[in-house]
N, C-alpha and C positions, 0 to 999 in steps of 0.2 A: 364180301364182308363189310363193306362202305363203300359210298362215295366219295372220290378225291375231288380237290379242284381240278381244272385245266392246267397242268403245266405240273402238278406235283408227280413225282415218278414211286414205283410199287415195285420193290423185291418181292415182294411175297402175298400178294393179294392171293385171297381164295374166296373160291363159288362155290356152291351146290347147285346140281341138278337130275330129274329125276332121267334115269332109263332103262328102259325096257328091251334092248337091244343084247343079245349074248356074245356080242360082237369083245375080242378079247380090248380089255384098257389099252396094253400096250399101243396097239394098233390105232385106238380112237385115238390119242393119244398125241401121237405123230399124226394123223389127220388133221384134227384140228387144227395142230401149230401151223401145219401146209397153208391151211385158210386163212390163217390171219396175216396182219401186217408184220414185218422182222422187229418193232419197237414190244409183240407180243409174245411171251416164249409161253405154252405150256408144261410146266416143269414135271407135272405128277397128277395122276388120277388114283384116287383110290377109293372103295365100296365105304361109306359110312349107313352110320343108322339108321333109320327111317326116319326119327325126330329130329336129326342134326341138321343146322342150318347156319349158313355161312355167318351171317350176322348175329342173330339171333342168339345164339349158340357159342360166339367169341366171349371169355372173359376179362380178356385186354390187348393192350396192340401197341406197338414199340414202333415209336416213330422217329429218325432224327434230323436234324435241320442242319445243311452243313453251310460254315462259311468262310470264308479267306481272309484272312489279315495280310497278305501280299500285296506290295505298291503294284503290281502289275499283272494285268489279268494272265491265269496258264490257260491258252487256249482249249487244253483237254478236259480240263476240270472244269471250268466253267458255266456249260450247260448243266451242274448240278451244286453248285456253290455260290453264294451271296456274296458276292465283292464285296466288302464292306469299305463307304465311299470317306469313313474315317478312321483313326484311331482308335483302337479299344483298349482300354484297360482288362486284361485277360484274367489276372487274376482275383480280380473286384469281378468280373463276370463269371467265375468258376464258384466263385462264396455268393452270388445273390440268387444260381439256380437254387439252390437249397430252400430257399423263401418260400419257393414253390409245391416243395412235396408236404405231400396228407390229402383230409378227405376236405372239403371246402367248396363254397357255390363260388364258380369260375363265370358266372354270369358277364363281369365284368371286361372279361377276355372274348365274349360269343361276340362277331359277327351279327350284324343283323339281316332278316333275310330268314334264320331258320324258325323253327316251334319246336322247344322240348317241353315237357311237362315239368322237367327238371332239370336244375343247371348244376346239380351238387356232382362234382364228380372225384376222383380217387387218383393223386400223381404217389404213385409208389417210388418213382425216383426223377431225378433234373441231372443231368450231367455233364458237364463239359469236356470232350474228351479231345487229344488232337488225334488228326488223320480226317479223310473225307470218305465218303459214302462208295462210290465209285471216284479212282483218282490212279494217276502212272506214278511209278514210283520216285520219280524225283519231283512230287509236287511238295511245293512249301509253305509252311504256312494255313493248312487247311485246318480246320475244327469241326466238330460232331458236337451239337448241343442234341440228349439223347433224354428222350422222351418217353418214360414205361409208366400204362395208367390204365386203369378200367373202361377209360373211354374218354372221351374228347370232343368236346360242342366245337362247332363251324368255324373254323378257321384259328381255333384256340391256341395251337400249336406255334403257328405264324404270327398271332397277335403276341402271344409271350416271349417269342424270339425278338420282336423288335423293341417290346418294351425295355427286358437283356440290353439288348445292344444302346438301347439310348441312355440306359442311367450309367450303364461298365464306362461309355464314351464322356460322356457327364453334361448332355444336355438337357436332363432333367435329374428331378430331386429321386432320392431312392424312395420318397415317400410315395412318388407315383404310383408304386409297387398295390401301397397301402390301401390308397384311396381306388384304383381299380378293382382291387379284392371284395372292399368295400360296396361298389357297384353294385348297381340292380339292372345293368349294361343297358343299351348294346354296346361295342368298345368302340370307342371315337379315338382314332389315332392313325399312322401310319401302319402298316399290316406287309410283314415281311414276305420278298417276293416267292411265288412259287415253290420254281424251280429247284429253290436250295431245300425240302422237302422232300421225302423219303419214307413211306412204310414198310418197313424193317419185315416186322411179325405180325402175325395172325396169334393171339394165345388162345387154348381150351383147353375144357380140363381133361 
C-alpha cells in the first residue's frame, strides 16, 4: 500500500497480487509466512476485486509515532520509541497537534528527494495519546502522537513530529509551525528518527 523508510515498522501493511492458483488461502498463507524472515508475519489473505489495488485503492492510513519522556532508556520499548534527549512540555504538545488537522499544502513538511504533483493533503486528525505502539506493561512514560489522514508526502509524519517536539520543548517559536505551513518546502530541519514510526492501518472503502 506504500513505501516506508528503512527502520519504520508496519502493523498492518497490505499488498495485492494476482493468482491463478486454486491452491486453498489458508494454506498459501502459511507458506509464505514459512518463507519469509520472523520480522514478517502474514496475517490474512483474502479474494478481492479485480480493480482493487493495495495503494491505489487506500483512502487513508493511520500512522503513529511513539516517544518517551523517560530519564532512562526501557530497553524493551526502545527499538520503537524516540527517547526524547529533552524535556517536553506535554501539554502545550497535546494543544499544538491540533494546528495540524484540515485539508492544507504540507509541502513544507515534504522531505526532498520525492515528485508529487500535489502536496495538498487531508489530517482528519493529530493526537496525543499516552501508551506506546508496541510496549510491556510496566513501561512509563511512553506517548502515541497519532496520525489519521488521506495520505502523507515523504517523510511528513516524522518531519511534523519533530517540529512537535521542538516548539512543546521551547526551542523554537510556535510560529515555526506557521511559516512551515507557509512553505513551498522542501523541509530544512531535523527529521525525527525512524524507528519511533508505526503504520497502524491500511483504510478502504
Amino acid at each position: 500500500s506504500g513505501r516506508t523508510d528503512a527502520g519504520v515498522h508496519a502493523l498492518a501493511q497490505v499488498f495485492s497480487f494476482s493468482w491463478d492458483s486454486d491452491k486453498d488461502l489458508s494454506t498459501l498463507r502459511r507458506s509464505l509466512t514459512k518463507m519469509l524472515s520472523p520480522g514478517i508475519q502474514i496475517t490474512a489473505i483474502d479474494v478481492a476485486t479485480p480493480d482493487f489495488h493495495a495503494r491505489k485503492s487506500a483512502v487513508g492510513k493511520k500512522y503513529w509515532y511513539t516517544v518517551s519522556a523517560a530519564r532512562e532508556t526501557d530497553p524493551l520499548s526502545a527499538p520503537f520509541a524516540w527517547v526524547l534527549p529533552h524535556r517536553v512540555d506535554l501539554e502545550y504538545l497535546r494543544a499544538l497537534c491540533a494546528r495540524f488537522v484540515g485539508t492544507r499544502d504540507f509541502a513544507g513538511f515534504q522531505s526532498s528527494g520525492a515528485e508529487k504533483e500535489s502536496t495538498v493533503r487531508a489530517l482528519h486528525s493529530v493526537e496525543l495519546v499516552p501508551g506506546g505502539v508496541v510496549a510491556p506493561v510496566d513501561a512509563h512514560d511512553l506517548y502515541t502522537i497519532r496520525f489519521h489522514g488521506g495520505g502523507f508526502l515523504y517523510k511528513m509524519v516524522r518531519n511534523i513530529t519533530c517540529t512537535l517536539i521542538d516548539v512543546a520543548r521551547g526551542s523554537v517559536s510556535e510560529s515555526r509551525i506557521d511559516e512551515l505551513l507557509a512553505s513551498h518546502g522542501p523541509y530544512h530541519g531535523y527529521t525525527a528518527p525512524a524507528h519511533g514510526l508505526t503504520l497502524v492501518e491500511v483504510l478502504y472503502e
